[in-house]
N, C-alpha and C positions, 0 to 999 in steps of 0.2 A: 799467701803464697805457699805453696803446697813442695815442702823439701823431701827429694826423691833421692834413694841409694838402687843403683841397679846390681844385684848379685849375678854375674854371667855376662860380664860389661862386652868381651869380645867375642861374643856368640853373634848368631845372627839378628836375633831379637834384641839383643843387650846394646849393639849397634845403631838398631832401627830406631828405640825408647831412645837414645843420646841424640838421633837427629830429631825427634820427635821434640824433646824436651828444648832443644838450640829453640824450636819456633813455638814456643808456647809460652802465655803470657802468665797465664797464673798458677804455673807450675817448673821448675827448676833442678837439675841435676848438682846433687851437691855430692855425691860421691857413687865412686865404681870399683868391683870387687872381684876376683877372679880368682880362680885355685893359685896356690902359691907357687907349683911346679906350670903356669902360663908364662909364654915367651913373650905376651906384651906388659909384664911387669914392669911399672914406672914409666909407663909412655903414656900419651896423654890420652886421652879417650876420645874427643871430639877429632881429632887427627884422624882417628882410624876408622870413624864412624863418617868423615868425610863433610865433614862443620866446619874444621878448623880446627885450631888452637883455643881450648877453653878453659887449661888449667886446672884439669882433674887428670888426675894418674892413675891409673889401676894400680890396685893394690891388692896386696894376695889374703887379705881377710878382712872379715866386715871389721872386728872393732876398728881398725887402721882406716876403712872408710869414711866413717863419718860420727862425731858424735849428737853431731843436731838433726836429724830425719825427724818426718813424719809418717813415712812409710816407707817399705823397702818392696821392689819389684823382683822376682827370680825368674830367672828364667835359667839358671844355672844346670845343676845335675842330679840323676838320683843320687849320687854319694855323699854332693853335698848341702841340696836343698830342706829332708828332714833337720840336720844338727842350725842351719840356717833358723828354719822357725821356732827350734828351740832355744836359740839366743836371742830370737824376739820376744819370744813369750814370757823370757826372765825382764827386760826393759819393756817391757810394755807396747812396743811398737807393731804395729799393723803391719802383713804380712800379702801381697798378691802373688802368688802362684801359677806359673804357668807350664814348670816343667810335668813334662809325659812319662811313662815308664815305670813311675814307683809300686815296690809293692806290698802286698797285706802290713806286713810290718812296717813299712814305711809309713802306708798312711795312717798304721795305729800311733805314731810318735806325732806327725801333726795333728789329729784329732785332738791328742791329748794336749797338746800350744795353744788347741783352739779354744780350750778350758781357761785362758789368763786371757786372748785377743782375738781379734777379729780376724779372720784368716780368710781370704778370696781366692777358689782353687778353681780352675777349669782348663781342660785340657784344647782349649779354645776361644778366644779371647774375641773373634771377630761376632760383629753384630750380625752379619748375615748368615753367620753358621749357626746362632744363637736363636734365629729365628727360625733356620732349619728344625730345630731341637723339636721346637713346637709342632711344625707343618709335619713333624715323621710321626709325631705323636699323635698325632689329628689320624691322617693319614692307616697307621698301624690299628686304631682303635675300628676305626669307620671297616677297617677290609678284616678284621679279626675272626670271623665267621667265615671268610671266604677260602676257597681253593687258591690262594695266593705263595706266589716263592717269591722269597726276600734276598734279594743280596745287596751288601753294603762294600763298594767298590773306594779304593782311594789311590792317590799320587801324592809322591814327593819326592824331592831331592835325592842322590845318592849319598849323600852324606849322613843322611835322617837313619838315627840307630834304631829304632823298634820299631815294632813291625805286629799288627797292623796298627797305624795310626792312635795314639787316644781319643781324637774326634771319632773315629771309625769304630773306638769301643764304645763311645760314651752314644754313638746311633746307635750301636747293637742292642745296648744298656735301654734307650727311650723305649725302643721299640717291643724287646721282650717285654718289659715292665706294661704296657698298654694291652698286649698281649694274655698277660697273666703266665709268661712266662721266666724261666729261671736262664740268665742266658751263657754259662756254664755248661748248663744240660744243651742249648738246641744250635748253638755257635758251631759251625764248620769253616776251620784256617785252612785244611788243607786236604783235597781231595790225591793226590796222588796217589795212595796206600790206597783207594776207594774201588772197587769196581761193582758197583751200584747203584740203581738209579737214585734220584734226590731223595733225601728224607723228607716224608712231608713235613712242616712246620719248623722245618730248619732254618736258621741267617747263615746266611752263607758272609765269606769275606774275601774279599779281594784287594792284593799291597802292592804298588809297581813304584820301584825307584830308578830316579833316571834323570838327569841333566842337574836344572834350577829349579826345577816345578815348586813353588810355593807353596801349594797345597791345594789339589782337590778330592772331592768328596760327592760321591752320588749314592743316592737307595732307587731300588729297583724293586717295585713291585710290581710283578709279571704274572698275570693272569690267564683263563682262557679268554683267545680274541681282544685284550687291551692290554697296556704297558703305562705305569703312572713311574714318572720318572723325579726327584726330588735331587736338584744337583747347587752345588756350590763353587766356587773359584774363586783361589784368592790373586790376584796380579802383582799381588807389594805387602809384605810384611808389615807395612804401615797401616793396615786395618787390625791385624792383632794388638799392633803398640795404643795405638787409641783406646783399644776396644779395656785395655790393662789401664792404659792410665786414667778410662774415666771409672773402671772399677777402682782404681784406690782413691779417686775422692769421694765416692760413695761410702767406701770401706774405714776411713775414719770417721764415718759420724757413728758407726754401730758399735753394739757392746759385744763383748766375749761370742766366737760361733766360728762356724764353720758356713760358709757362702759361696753361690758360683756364681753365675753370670745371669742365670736363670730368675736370680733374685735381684742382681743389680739393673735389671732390663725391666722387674717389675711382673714377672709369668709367673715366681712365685711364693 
């Protein structure tokens, strides 16, 4: 039986993983963690994730969560997701990652976690976005010679803080990389300041927030005379929760590293 701590228990993910884990046989909620300054401090967790009464309280810090885990899920925040994998990597515990946002320096502190345990990072957890990764990477290579404009469009929530997407960076990220290029140098966020036509070999991006949108994700490669269009949707949060909980039992059979989804899916 596979014991789960979710750090980010009243997020919307940290919700989804609690109803996730109510119906799962060989895997268990044994504790939920949430910043100390959360207004659902000591309330039960399976309540608000809409299970029921389960008998786990949020609590406003991991050690107070739990001392028997095998793994612990985040989906927490950048402020407190790096100090999170740093208290795993002192106890040895396995680490899956899904928060978005962090930067250089952030993810040089996980890296460095990832030097004592197993760390499973992606800014996307679901299998069919996972599969996208590939089919843009297929796709970006096979038209890399061509007159081709790129843009990588997305949707979500208004609630969703950054902007664009991590999924949205990590296709910008497939796609230069197949390319041979650097995507720093060829990335355009925002044309308003612009009055000129496209750059050739530029990714363009596009970020719309707006209602419940879950999350979607399209690339466009637009050609003369043809349009290859690469799109995802997600309907329920519950394909990311899966997609996490079946990276952390992949995630504790491996030793020391750093891992994303790319590896737990077996591409690489």
């Amino acid at each position: 039986m596979l014991s789960v701590v979710i750090s980010g228990a009243n997020g919307r993910m940290g919700r989804t993983l609690t109803a996730l884990l109510a119906e799962t046989a060989d895997a268990r909620l044994v504790g939920a963690a949430e910043s100390p300054n959360c207004n659902y401090i000591g309330s039960d967790v399976g309540e608000l994730s809409g299970v029921g009464k389960i008998g786990i309280t949020i609590v406003g810090t991991l050690q107070a969560a739990s001392d028997n885990l095998d793994v612990l899920i985040d989906f927490s925040s950048v402020s407190s997701t790096p100090a999170n994998a740093e208290w795993c990597a002192k106890l040895g515990i396995p680490i899956v990652i899904g928060t978005t946002g962090l930067n250089e320096a952030d993810l040089k502190r996980i890296d460095l976690a990832s030097r004592k345990i197993p760390i499973c990072m992606a800014s996307n957890f679901s299998i069919g976005v996972n599969l996208c990764y590939r089919l843009v990477e297929i796709a970006a290579d096979a038209l890399k010679n061509d007159d081709v404009d790129i843009e990588v469009c997305e949707a979500h929530h208004n609630k969703k803080l950054d902007a664009p997407s991590g999924t949205a960076l990590s296709l910008g990220h497939v796609i230069a990389n197949a390319r041979g290029q650097d995507l720093d140098e060829v990335a355009v966020y925002d044309r308003k300041s612009q009055f000129v036509k496209r750059i050739p070999q530029s990714i363009g991006f596009t970020s719309i927030r707006g209602g419940d949108i879950v999350g979607d994700h399209k690339v466009l490669f637009a050609g003369e005379g043809e349009l290859v269009e690469i799109t995802h949707r997600a309907s329920s949060r519950m394909a990311f929760a899966r997609g996490a909980l079946r990276a952390s039992r992949w995630l504790i059979q491996k030793p020391p590293g750093l891992y994303n989804m790319q590896h737990v899916l077996g591409f690489n």
